[in-house]
N, C-alpha and C positions, 0 to 999 in steps of 0.2 A: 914464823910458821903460820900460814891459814889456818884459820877455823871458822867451820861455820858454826862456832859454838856464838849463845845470844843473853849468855847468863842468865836464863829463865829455865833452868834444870829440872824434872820431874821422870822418872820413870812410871811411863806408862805400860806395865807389859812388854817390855824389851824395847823401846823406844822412848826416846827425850822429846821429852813434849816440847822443848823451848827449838833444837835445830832438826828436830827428826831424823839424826844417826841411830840407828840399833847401839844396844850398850856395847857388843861387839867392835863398831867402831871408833868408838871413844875412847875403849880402852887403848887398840891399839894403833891409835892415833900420831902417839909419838915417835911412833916404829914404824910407818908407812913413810916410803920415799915422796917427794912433791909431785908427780905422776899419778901415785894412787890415792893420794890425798887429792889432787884435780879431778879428779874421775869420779869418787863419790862427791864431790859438791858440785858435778857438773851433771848427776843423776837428783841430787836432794833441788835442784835449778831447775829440772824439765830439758834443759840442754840435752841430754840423752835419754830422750822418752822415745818410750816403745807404743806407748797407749794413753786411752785416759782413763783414768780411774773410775770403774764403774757405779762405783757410791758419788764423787761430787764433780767430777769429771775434768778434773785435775790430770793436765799432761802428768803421768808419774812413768818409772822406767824398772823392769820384770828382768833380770835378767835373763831367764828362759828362753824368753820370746828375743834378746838379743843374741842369743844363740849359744850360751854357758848349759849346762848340764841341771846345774843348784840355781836357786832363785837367792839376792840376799834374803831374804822374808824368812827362809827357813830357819833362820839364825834368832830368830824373836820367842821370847820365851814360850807364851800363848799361840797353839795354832791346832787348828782342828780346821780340817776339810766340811765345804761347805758348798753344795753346786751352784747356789744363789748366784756366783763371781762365774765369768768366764777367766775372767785376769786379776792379776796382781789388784792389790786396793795401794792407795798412794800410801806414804811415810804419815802424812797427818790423819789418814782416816782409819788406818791399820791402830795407829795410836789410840785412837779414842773407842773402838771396838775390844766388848771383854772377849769375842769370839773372834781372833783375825781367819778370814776367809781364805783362801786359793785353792784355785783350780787347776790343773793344767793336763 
């Protein structure tokens, strides 16, 4: 099975600092078909970027703005609105903020 896991493990606020899956999908990792397990490493790759990252301007990918309802980000433990962001912040910079940002 794929993983983009890099055995460099840490939760930061709902995100692994080592592959930048939310804890959400790690957990359910072994329960995604090889489709939807493509699909987020083809978002955590920039392969399906919506934008770039308004903090370091890293293609990263909202689902929003690709046309889903929920963003994954809402799924991150930490989150408080913040207008500073027009868009989603990537998987690495969401990480390392104790305030993850979104706008939309």
């Amino acid at each position: 099975m794929k993983s983009p896991c890099i055995a460099a493990c840490k939760n930061n606020d709902g995100i692994c600092s080592g592959c930048h899956r939310t804890m959400s999908e790690i957990l359910n990792w072994s329960k995604m078909n090889d489709a939807e397990r493509d699909t987020i490493m083809d978002k955590l790759s920039s392969k399906k970027a919506t934008h770039d990252c308004p903090e370091c301007n890293a293609q990263t990918h909202c689902d929003i703005a690709a046309g889903k309802e929920t963003c994954w980000c809402f799924s991150v433990e930490k989150r408080e609105l913040d207008s500073q962001y027009k868009h989603c912040l990537c998987r690495k910079c969401l990480g390392n903020k104790e305030l993850i940002s979104v706008v939309f």
